[in-house]
N, C-alpha and C positions, 0 to 999 in steps of 0.2 A: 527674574525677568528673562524671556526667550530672547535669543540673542538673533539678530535681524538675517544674521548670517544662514539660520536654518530656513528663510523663507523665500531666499535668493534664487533668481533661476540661472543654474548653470548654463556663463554664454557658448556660444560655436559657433564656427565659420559655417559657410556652404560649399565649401570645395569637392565636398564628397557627397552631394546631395541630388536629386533628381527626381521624375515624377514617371508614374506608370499610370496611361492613360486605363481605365474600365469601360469599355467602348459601349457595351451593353446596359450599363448602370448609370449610365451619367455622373460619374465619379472619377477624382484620380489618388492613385497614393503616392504620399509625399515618403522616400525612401531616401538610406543611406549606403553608400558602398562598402565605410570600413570595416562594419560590422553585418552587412546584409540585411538590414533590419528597414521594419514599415514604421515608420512612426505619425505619420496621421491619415484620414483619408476625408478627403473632400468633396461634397456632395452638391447636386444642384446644378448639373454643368451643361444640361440638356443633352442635345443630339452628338456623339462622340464617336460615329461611326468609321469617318473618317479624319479623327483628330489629330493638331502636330501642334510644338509650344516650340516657343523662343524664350531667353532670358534674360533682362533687367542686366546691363553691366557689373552689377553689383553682387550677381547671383541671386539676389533676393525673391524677387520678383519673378513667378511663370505668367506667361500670356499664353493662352491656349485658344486655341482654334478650331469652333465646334462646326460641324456639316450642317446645323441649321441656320448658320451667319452668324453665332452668337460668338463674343470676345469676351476673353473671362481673363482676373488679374489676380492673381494668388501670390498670397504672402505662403511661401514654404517655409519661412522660418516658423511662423506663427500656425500653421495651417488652416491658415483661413482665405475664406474667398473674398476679396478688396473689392472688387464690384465687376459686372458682366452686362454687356448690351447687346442688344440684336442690331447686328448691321446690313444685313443682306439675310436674302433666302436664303444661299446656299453655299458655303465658303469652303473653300478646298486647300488654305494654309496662309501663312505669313510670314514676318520678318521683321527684325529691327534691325535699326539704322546702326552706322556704324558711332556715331556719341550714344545712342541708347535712348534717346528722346521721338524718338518716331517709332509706332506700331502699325507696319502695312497687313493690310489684310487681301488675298485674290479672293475673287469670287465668281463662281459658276452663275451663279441669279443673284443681281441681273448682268453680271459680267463688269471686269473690272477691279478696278483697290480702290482701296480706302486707304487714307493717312488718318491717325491718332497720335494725338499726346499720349505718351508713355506713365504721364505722371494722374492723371485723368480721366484717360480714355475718352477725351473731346474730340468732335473731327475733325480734321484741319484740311483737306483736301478729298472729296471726289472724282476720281479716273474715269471716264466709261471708256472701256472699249468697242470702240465704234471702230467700224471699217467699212470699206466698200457700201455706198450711197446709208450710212448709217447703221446698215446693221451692228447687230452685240455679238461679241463671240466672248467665249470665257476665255477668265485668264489661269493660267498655269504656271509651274515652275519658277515663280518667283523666288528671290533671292537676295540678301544684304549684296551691296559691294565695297568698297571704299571710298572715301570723298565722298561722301555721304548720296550715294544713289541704290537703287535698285532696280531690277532688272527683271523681266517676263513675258511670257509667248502669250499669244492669244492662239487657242485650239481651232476655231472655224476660219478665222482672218489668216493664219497660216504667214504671222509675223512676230517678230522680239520687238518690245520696247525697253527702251533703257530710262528711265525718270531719274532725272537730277531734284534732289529735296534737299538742298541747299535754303530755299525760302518754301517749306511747306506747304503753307497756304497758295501758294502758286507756284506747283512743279513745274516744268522742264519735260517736254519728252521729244527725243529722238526714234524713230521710229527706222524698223530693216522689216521689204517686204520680198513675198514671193521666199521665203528659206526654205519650203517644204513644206507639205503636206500634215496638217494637224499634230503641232508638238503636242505630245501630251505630259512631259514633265523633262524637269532640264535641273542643272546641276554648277556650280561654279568651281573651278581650283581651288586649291586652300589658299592661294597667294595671289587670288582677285582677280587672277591674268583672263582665264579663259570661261567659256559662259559655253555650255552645250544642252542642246535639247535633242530631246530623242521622238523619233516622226512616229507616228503610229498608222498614216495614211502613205508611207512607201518606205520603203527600207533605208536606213541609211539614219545618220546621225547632222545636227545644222550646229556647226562651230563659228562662234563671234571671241576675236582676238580681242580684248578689253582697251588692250592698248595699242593696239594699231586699228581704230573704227574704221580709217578709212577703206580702210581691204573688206570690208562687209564681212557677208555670213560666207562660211565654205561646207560645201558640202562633206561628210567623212564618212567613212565605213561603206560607200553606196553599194546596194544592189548586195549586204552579205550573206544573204542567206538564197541564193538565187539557183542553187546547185540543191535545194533540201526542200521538200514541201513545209509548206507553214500550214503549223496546229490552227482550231481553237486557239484564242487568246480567252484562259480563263482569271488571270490576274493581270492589268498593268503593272508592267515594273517598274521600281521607283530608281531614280536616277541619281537620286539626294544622298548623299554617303558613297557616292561610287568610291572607287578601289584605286588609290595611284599607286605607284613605287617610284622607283628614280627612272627606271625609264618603262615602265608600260604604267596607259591606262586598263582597267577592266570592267565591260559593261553587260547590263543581262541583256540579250538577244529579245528579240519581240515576236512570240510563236514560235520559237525554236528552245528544245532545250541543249543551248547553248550559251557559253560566258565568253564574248567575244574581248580579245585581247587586242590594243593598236598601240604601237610605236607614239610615245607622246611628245616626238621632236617632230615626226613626219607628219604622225597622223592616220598611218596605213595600218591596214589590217597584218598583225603579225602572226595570230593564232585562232584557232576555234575549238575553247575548250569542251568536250563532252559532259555536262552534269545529269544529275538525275531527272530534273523537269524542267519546267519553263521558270528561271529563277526571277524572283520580286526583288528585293537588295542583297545587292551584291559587296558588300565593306571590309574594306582594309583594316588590320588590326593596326593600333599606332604608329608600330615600326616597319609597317608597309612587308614583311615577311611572311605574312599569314593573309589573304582572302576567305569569308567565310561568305557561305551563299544559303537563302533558303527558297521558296516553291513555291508557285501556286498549285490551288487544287488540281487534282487528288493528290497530289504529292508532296501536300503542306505538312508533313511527319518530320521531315526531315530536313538535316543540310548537313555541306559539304563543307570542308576544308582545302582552298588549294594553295601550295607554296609557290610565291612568287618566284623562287628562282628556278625552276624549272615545270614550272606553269604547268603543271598534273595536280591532280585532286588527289591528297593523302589522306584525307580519313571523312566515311561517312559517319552521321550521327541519326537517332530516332528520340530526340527529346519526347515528344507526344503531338496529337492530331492539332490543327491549325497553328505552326510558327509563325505568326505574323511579324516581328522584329527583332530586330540585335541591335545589341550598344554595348561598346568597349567602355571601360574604366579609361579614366582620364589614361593612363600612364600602359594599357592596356593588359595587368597582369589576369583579368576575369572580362569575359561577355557576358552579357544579362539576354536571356531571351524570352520573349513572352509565348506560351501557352494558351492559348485562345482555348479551347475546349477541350483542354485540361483544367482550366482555372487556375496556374501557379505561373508562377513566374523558376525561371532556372537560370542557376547562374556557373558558369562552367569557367574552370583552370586553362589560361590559352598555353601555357609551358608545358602539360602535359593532357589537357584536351577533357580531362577529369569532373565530374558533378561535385561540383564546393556547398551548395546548397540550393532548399527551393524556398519559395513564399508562395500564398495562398493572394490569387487576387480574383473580381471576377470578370472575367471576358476580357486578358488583359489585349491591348495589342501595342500602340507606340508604346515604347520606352527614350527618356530624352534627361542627359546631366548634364550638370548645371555648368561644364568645362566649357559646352558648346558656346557660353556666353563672349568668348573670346574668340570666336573659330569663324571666319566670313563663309559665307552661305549654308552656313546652320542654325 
């Protein structure tokens, strides 16, 4: 008689696990960090051009967020797709609640979130953004907060709403108008505190104190690039993963190729760092020691390294043509960065800046681990 034991499947956590969006394929691979390794790929996911996932408390669970409005719910342990709906035309990201039971989704068409059961994917509340005599504007830069709310700009309304989902089926929303000229993507602190979106209709950054609402939005950074012509804007930059230390923020510049540095007690602009182009995400390695930066076109070959303590760029790199993202290891000892048209993915040594290995993926571009499931506005 075989003995049961040889037909067992050897269990494992998710700690070290994560998913690499294939933007071009409709697929993502479910990966591991300790070993570098792909271990399934999941297909069927539709439009993935502009995709981003959150994760299930538990790690288990990816929710992915396709640019055709689709919601998709993947078992990574099992690598399989749990089920996928179309929710909207056109979706541009989401977020879960801070218990793990709510799945928001923004959306470009027809403007607005959605609330989901997590457990589901049923709907338990629609948002429209409506503003001024009813129009729609999209919504953007949405983000978990704490006490179970979430948070987000609307691009044309040129305001933050903050939603309390507390009782889901009938959110809560507190509304800041007038902050600035079309956010187009905005970012929270690691510690819930501060909410900022970055304007793409005037220069200048709209800061919301979490815990002091009643001070409203303040304006930050105004007017910094007012000494320098502004490019083409061939990439938005994303805002999500910005860069903190103990005392600076660092954010990419919009049409300038610049990584603007502020004072994150003041708020003021402290520096303007030189990069090589107009940078897209700009992220902190763990230990907040390292900032690494990469480009929009034509300068998506490459990214930079700069050391936070004395705020210079120490080392360029040319992985290959379109970098579209990076993601640290939980603990930050490797980056993962995707190759878009090179088709691999590259995973690089941050102690000495070194190639550890590649994978083969196609058309990769987010990359997202499963750590983020603990981390508020990721």
């Amino acid at each position: 008689m075989l003995s049961l034991s040889l037909f067992a499947v050897e269990p494992r956590g998710t700690g070290d696990m994560g998913i690499v969006i294939e933007r071009a394929n409709g697929s993502i691979l479910i990966i591991e960090t300790t070993h570098n390794s792909q271990l399934y790929r999941v297909e069927g996911l539709g439009d993935l051009s502009h995709a981003s996932a959150v994760f299930s408390r538990d790690e288990r669970y990816a929710y992915v967020f396709g640019r055709d409005g689709g919601l998709s719910k993947i078992d990574i342990l099992a690598g399989t797709l749990v089920k996928r709906v179309i929710q909207a035309g056109n979706s541009i990201g989401g977020a879960i609640s801070q218990d793990g039971k709510i799945v928001a989704v923004s959306n470009y068409e027809p403007g607005g979130v959605k609330l989901f059961d997590s457990a589901n994917l049923e709907l338990l509340a629609d948002v429209p953004a409506q503003y001024a005599d009813n129009k729609q504007s999209k919504t953007v830069g949405l983000v978990d907060l704490p006490n179970q709310h979430f948070i987000y700009s609307l691009f044309e309304g040129n305001q933050i709403w903050l939603l309390d989902a507390h009782n889901p089926k009938q959110p809560v929303i507190r509304k800041f108008t007038d902050i600035g000229l079309q956010p187009y993507d905005a970012m929270v602190s690691n510690n819930g505190r501060f909410y900022i979106a970055g304007l793409f209709g005037e220069e200048g950054l709209a800061l919301l104190d979490l815990w002091q609402l009643d001070k409203g939005v303040q304006q930050i950074l105004p007017e910094y690039g007012k000494d320098d012509p502004k490019k083409p804007v061939y990439k938005m930059p994303h805002l999500e993963g910005w860069a903190l230390t103990d005392d600076y923020a660092l954010f990419p510049a919009v049409g300038h190729n610049e990584v603007l540095v502020a004072d994150r007690h003041t708020w003021n602009l402290v520096k303007k760092i030189p990069v090589h182009g107009q940078p897209v995400f700009v992220i902190a390695r763990p230990d907040g020691h390292q900032v690494w930066v990469n480009f929009a076109m034509p300068n998506n070959d490459t990214i930079q390294i700069i050391d936070t303590l004395n705020l210079t760029v120490i080392a360029t790199k040319k992985p290959g043509k379109g970098v579209l993202h990076m993601e640290f290891t939980p603990r930050g000892e490797a980056v993962w960065l995707s190759v878009r048209d090179e088709d691999k993915i590259q995973i690089y040594g941050t102690e000495d800046g070194q190639l550890r290995a590649e994978l083969p993926a196609l058309k990769p571009s987010g990359i997202f681990f499963t750590a983020r499931a603990h981390q508020s506005g990721l």
